[in-house]
C-alpha positions in Angstrom: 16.7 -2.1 67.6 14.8 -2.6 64.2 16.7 0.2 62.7 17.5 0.1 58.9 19.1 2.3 56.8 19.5 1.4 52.5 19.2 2.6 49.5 16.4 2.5 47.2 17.8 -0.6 45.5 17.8 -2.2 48.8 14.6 -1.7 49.7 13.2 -2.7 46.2 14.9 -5.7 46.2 13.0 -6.6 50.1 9.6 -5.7 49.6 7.2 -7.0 50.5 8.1 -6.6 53.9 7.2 -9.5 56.4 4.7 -8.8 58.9 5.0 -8.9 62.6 8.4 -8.9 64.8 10.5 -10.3 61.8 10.0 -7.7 59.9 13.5 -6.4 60.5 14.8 -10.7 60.3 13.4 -11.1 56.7 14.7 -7.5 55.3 18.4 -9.1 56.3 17.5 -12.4 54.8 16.3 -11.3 51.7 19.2 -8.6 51.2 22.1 -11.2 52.2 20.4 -13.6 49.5 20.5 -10.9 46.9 23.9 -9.8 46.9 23.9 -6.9 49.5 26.3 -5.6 52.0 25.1 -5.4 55.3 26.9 -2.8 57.6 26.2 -2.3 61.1 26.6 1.4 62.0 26.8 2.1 66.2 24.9 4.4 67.7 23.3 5.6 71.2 19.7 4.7 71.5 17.2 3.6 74.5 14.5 1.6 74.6 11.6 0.6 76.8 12.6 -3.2 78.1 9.8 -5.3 78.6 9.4 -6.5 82.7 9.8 -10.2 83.8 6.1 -10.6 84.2 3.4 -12.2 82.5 3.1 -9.2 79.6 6.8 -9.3 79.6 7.2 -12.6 78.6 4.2 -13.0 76.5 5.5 -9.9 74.4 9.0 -12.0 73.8 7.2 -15.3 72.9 5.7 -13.2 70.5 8.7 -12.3 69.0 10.2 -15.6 69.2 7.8 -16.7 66.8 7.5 -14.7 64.5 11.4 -14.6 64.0 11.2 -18.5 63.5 8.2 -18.1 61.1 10.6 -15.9 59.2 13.8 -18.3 59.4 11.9 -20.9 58.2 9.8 -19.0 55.4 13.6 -17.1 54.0 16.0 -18.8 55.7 16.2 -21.7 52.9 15.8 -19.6 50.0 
């Protein structure tokens, strides 16, 4: 969903924040390699899904790279 919730700590230990689609990837990254508890809290939310056309998939390909962009920038730190 992109959702994040953390405490100031946190979210000085992340910045700069990535740009793009892994925005939410790299915050994870960078607070697993620091020491940080990640917790994942359920809750009821909706989104708008993208449609199997040509937007639709150009929208996920998006996506796709910029969260391997991200894996390969943090993912080795």
């Amino acid at each position: 969903s992109g959702q994040r919730a953390m405490t100031r700590e946190v979210l000085e230990a992340v910045t700069p924040f990535r740009e793009g689609y892994g925005v939410e990837l790299g915050m994870t990254i960078k607070a697993l390699q620091k020491g940080f508890r990640i917790m994942e809290v359920p809750t009821t939310m909706t989104h708008n899904e993208t449609g199997r056309d040509l937007k639709g998939f150009l929208h996920r390909g998006k996506q796709f790279v910029d969260v391997v962009r991200v894996i390969r920038q943090e993912g080795g730190k």
